[in-house]
ZAROPA-736586 format. One record per residue (C-alpha): z, x, y; residue number from 0. Coordinates in nm, 3 decimals, m for minus. Each point is the difference from the previous one (the first is absolute). Layout:
BEGIN
Z|X|Y|NUM
...
This chain:
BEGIN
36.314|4.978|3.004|0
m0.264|0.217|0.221|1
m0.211|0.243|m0.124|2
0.195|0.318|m0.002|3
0.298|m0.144|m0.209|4
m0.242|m0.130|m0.212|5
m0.142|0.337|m0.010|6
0.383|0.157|m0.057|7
0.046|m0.238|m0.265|8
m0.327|0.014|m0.193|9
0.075|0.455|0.027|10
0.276|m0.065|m0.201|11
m0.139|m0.135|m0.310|12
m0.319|0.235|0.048|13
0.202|0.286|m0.033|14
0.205|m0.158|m0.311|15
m0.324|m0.072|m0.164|16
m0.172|0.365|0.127|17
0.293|0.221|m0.078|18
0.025|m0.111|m0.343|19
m0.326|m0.032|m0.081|20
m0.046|0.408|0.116|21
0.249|0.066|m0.268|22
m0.232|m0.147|m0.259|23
m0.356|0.147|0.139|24
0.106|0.296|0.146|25
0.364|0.142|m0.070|26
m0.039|m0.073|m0.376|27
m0.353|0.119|m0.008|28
0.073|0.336|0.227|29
0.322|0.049|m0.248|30
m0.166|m0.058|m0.356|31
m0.307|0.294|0.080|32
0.223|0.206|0.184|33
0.207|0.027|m0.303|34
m0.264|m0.004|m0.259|35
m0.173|0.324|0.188|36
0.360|0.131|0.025|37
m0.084|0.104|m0.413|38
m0.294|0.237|0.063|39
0.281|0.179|0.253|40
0.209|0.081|m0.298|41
0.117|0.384|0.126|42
0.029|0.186|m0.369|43
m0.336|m0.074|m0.103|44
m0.286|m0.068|0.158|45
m0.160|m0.371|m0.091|46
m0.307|m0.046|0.218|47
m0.306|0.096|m0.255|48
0.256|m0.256|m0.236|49
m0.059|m0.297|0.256|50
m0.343|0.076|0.034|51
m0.091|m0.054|m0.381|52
0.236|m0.277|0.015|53
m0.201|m0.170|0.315|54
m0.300|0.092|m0.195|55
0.081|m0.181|m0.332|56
0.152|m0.302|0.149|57
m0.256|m0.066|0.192|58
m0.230|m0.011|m0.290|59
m0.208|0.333|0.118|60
m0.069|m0.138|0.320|61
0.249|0.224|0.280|62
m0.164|0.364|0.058|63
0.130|0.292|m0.260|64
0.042|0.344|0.138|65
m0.158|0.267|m0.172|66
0.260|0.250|0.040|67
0.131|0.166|m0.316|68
0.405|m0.138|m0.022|69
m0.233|m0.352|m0.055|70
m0.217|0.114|m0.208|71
0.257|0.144|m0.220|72
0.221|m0.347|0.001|73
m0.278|m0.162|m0.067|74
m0.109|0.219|m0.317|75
0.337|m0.088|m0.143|76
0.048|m0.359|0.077|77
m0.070|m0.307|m0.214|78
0.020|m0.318|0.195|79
0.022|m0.351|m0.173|80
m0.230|m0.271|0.169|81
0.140|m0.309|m0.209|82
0.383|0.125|0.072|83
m0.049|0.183|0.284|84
0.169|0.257|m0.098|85
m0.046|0.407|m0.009|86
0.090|0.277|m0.260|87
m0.035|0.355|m0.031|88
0.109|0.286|m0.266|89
m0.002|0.254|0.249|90
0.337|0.112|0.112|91
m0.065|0.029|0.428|92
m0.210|m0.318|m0.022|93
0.297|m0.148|m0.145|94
0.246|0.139|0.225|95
m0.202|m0.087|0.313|96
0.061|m0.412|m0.152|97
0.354|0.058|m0.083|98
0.058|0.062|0.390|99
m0.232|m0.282|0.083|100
0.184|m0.227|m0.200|101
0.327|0.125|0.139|102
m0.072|m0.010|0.353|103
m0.156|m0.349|m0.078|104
0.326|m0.102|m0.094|105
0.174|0.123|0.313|106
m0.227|m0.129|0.177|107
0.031|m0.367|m0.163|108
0.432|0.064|0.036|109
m0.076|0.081|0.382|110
m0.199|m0.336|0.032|111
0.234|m0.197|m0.135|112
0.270|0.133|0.289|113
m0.240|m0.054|0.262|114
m0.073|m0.390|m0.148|115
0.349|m0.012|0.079|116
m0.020|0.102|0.355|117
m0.325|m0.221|0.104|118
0.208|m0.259|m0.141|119
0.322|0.081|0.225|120
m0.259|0.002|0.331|121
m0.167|m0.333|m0.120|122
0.323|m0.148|0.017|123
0.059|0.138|0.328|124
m0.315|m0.122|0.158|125
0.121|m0.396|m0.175|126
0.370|0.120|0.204|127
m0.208|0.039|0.306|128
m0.227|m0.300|m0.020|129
0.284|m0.227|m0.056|130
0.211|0.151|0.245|131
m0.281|m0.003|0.269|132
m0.038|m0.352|m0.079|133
0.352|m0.078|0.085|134
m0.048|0.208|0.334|135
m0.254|m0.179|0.116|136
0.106|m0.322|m0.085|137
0.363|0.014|0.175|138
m0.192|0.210|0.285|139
m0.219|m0.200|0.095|140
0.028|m0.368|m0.180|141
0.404|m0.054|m0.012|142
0.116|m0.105|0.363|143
0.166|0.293|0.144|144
0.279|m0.173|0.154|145
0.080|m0.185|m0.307|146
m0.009|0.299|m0.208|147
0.230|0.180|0.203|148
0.265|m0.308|0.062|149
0.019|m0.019|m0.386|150
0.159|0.343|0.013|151
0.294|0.166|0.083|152
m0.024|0.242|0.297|153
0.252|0.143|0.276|154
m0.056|m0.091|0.305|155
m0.031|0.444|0.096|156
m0.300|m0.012|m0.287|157
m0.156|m0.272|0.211|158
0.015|0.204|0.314|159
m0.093|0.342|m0.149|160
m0.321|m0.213|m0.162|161
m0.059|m0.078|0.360|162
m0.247|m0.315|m0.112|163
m0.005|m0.261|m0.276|164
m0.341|0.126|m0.106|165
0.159|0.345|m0.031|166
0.284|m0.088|m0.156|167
m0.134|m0.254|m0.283|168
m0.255|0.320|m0.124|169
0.261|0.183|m0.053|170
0.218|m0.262|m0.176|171
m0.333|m0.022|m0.178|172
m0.050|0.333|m0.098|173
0.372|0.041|m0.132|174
m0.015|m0.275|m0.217|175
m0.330|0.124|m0.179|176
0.136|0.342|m0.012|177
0.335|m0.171|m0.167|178
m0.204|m0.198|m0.230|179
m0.167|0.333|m0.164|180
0.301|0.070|m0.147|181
0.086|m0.351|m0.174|182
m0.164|m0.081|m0.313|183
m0.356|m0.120|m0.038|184
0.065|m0.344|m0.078|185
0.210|m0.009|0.313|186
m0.253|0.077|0.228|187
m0.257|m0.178|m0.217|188
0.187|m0.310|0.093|189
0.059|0.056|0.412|190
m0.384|0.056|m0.017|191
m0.089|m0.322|m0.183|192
0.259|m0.194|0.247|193
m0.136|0.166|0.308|194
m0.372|0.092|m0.110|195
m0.108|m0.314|m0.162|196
0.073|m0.384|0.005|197
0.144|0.083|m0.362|198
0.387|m0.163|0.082|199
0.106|m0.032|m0.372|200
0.189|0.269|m0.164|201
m0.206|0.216|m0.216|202
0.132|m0.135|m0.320|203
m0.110|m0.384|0.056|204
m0.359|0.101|0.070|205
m0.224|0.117|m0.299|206
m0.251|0.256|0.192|207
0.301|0.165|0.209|208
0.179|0.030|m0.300|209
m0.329|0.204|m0.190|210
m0.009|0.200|0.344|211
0.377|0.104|0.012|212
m0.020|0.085|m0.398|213
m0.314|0.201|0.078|214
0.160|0.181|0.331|215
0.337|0.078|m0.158|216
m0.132|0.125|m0.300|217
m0.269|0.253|0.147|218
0.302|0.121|0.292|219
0.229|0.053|m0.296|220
m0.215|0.200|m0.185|221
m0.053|0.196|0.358|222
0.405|0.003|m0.005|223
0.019|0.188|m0.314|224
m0.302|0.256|0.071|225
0.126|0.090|0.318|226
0.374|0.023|m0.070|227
0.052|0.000|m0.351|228
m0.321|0.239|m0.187|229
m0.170|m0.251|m0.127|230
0.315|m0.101|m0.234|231
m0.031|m0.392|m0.096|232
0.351|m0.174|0.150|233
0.119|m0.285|m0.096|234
m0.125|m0.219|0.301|235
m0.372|0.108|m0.068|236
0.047|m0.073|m0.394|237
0.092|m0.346|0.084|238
m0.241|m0.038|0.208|239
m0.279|0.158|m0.196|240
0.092|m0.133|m0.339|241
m0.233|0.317|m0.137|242
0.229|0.292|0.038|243
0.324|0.126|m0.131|244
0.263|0.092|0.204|245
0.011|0.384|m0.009|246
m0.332|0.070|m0.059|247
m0.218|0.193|0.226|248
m0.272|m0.188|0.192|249
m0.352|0.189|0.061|250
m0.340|m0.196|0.125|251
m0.341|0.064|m0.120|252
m0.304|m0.086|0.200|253
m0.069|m0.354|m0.139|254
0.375|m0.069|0.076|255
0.022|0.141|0.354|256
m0.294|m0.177|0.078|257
0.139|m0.318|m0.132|258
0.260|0.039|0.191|259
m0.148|0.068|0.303|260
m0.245|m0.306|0.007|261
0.308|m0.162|m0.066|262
0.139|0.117|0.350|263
m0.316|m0.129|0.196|264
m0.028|m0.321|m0.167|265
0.358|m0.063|0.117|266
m0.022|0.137|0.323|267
m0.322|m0.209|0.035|268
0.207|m0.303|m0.151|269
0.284|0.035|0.231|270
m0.237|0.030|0.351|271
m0.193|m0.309|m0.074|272
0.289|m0.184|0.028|273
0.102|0.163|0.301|274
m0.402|m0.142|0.065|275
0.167|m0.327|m0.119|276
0.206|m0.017|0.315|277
m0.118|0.155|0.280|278
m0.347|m0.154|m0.049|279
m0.199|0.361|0.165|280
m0.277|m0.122|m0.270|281
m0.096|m0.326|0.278|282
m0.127|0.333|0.195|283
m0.405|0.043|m0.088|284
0.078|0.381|0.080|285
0.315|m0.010|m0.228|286
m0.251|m0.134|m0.243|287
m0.282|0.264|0.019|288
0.263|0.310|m0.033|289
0.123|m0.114|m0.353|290
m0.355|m0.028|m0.081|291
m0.048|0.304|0.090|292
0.284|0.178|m0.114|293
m0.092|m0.126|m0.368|294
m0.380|m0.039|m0.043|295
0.003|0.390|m0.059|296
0.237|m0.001|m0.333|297
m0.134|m0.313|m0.118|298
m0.125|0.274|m0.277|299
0.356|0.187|m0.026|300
0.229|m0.279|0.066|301
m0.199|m0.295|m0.117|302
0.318|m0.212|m0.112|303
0.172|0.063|0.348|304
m0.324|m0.078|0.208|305
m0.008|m0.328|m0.209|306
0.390|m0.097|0.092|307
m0.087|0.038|0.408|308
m0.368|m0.177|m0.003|309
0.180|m0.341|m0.238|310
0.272|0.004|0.311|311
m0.288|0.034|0.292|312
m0.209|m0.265|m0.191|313
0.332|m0.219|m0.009|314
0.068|m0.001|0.322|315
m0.331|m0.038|0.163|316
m0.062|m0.298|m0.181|317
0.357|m0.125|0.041|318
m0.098|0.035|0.401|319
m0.296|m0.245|m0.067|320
0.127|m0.224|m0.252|321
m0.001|m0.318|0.209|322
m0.341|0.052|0.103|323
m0.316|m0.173|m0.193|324
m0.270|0.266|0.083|325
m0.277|m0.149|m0.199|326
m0.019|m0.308|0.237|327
0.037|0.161|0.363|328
m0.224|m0.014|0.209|329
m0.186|0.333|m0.008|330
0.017|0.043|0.376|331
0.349|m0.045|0.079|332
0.261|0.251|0.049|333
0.199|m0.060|m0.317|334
m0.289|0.034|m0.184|335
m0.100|0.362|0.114|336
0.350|0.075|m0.021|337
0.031|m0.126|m0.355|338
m0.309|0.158|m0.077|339
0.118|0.342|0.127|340
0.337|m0.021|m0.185|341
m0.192|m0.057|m0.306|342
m0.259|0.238|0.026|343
0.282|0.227|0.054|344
0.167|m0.131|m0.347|345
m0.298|0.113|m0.165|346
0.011|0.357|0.065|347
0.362|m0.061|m0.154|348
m0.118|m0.167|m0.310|349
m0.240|0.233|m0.061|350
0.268|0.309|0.030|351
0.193|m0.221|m0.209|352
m0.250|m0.015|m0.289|353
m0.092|0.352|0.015|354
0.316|0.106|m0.038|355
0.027|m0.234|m0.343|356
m0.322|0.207|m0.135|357
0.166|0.290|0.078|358
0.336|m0.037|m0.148|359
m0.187|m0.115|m0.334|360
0.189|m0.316|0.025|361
m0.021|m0.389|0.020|362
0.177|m0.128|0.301|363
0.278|m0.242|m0.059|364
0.032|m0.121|0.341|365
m0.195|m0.281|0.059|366
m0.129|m0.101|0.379|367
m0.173|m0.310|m0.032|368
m0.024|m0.175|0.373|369
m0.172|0.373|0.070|370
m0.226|0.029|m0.317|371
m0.087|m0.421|0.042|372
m0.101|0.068|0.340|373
m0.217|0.315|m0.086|374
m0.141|m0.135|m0.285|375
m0.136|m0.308|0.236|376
m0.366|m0.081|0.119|377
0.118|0.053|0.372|378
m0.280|0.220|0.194|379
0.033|0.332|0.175|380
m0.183|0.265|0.031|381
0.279|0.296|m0.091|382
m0.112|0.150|m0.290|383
0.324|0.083|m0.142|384
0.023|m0.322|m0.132|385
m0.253|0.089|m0.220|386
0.152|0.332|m0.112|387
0.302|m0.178|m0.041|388
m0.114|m0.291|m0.245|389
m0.270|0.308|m0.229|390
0.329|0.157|m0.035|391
0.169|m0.286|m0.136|392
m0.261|m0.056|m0.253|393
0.024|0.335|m0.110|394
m0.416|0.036|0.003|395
m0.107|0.290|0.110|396
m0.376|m0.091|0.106|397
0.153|m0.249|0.214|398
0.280|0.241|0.153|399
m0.320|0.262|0.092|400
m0.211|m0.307|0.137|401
0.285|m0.103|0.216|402
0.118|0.360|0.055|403
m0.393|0.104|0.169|404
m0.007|m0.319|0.197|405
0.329|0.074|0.155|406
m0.115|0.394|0.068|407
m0.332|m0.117|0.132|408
0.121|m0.272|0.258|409
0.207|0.300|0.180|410
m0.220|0.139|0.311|411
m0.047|0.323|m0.088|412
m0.003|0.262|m0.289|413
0.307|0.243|0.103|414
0.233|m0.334|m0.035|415
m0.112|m0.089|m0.321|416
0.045|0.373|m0.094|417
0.340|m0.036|0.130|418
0.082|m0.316|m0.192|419
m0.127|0.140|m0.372|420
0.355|0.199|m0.010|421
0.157|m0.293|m0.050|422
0.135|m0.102|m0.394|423
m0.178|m0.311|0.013|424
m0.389|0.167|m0.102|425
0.234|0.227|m0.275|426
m0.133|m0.245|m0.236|427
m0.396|0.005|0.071|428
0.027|0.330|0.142|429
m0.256|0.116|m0.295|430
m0.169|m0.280|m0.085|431
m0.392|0.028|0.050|432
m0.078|m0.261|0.211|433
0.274|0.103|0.246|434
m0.032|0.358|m0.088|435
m0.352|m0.079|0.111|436
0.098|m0.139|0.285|437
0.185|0.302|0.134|438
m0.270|0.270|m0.050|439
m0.235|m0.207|0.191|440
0.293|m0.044|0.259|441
0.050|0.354|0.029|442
m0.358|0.166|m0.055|443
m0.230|m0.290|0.226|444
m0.001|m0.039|0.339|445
């Protein structure tokens, strides 16, 4: 595959994984204070000098307080409770400025709750897309076009309007996606597996596929009945929820929308790396570097997802070099620069891979034991990351920040190591002395 439909193929699962995650960071984010200033905008009374003393006490006298006298006078007649965290008054305004607080609060949390529901409806559009650009690109520009076309029926005036095989098999392509939109999710679940993937067994036989269609169906029904039926719990969703009763009206709060939505990327993220599985892009050292890329930055965010793609990268590069004994090459032949490359690009992997355990809070169940066997050998080389990589596995700190201003200092010059302390892997020593010390004199000596 050359480099631009690697390119076209890795844009696909970029935008997946970008679109979805700008519903977390920035839709949700832009939606939730939007809303929350929406209160002070309450038109019958004015609730400004309100939010102010609020600001004030909950953030424990530290935001600025306006001297004017509307705050002055709430103040005067407010009693705020630091254990409960909650206020009082006896003074009839004071109290009516809190009872419209407390009832635009509540529109505000009913609003919320709608708009969960539509994030939700445009996640599932963005997994729609992903799976159906997937499909695109596979019968596109994998599947034979010749073959693809003889396998379906076409009158011989279609052929001659199409004018060309090429032009006629994109848009036999293009019909059938657009006809697959409208069958069921598990329908077009399964085309994708049997086109997508090297997955031939039906879904039921195979334990993961059958977790991933469960998953898939349940989160499209639960779009089904948003979108078409208010929210109202059918039957189909009840069965396949087990939590619900038919009838009942279905709302999301934050913790469940986001659920639900890290549900969506872990599957779309499932269901592309076996698409990986077959069409092998991740041989390309480019292919390589651009899911590195794409996932280094939420290693913070998304630490569970980041850990998924880094096991499969680790897999396969090792899988690549499996027949190869590295530790008795000879250091100056080919295979062993090239073995030494592959590996040194492993490690960059690894150590993703272990950040994003710390991150997630979490012991890794996944085990990788040709990779950690190797890395944890007395071969020489003079990448530091090797280093990093082994102080994080220990979990010592003084270590990691030993390792951590070796690797800095052995760059050539001071803007690149500036550059590299944005990345997660100094989070942890980031305030330690020694390598706090270590950046002021990096910053304030010549």
């Amino acid at each position: 595959m050359d480099e631009k439909l690697l390119g076209e193929h890795f844009q696909i699962f970029e935008t997946f994984i970008l679109r979805v995650l700008v519903i977390q960071d920035t839709d949700l984010f832009a939606l939730k204070q939007g809303l929350k200033n929406s209160i002070f905008q309450f038109k019958g009374m004015n609730l400004n000098a309100l939010k102010k003393v609020i600001d004030y006490y909950q953030s424990d006298g530290l935001s600025e307080l306006p001297a004017d006298d509307e705050v002055k006078f709430i103040m005067k007649n407010l009693t705020y409770d630091t254990t409960k965290k909650l206020f009082s008054s006896k003074n009839e305004y004071v109290r009516s400025l809190f009872g419209h607080y407390y009832a635009e609060q509540n529109r505000v949390e009913l609003e919320l709750q709608k708009q969960y529901s539509s994030l939700l409806v445009t996640a599932c559009s963005m997994f729609e897309i992903l799976i159906g650009s997937l499909l695109d690109f596979e019968l596109i520009n994998v599947y034979q076009q010749s073959a693809y076309v003889a396998k379906r029926k076409v009158s011989f005036e279609r052929v001659l309007a199409a004018g060309s095989v090429q032009k006629l098999h994109t848009e036999l392509v293009q019909e059938y996606i657009q006809q697959l939109q409208y069958a069921s999710v598990l329908v077009w679940l399964n085309d994708y597996l049997k086109i997508c993937t090297k997955e031939k067994v039906p879904i039921e036989r195979q334990t993961q596929l059958k977790s991933i269609a469960k998953q898939v169906a349940e989160i499209f029904e639960l779009r089904n009945i948003i979108v078409h039926n208010d929210g109202i719990v059918t039957q189909r969703y009840q069965q396949l929820n087990g939590k619900t009763t038919v009838g009942e009206q279905v709302s999301l709060n934050e913790k469940q929308f986001l659920f639900r939505l890290d549900q969506l990327l872990d599957l779309g993220i499932e269901l592309f790396l076996l698409n990986l599985e077959k069409g092998k892009q991740y041989y390309q050292w480019q292919y390589r570097q651009w899911l590195n890329g794409l996932f280094v930055d939420y290693l913070r965010t998304q630490p569970l997802s980041a850990k998924r793609v880094y096991e499969f990268l680790v897999t396969k590069l090792f899988s690549e070099t499996a027949n190869l004994d590295f530790l008795t090459m000879n250091p100056d032949s080919t295979d062993y620069n090239w073995q030494l490359q592959m590996y040194e690009e492993c490690i960059t992997f690894m150590i993703n891979r272990q950040l994003s355990i710390d991150f997630s809070g979490t012991q890794s169940a996944t085990k990788q034991p040709e990779a950690e066997l190797f890395l944890n050998s007395d071969f020489k080389t003079e990448n530091t990351k090797f280093d990093i990589w082994r102080a994080l596995k220990s979990g010592n700190d003084d270590t990691l920040t030993e390792a951590a201003i070796v690797f800095l200092s052995q760059m050539p010059n001071k803007q690149m190591r500036f550059n590299a302390l944005s990345q997660p892997v100094f989070d942890r020593i980031r305030t330690l002395p020694n390598f706090d010390s270590y950046l002021k004199k990096l910053k304030y000596t010549d």
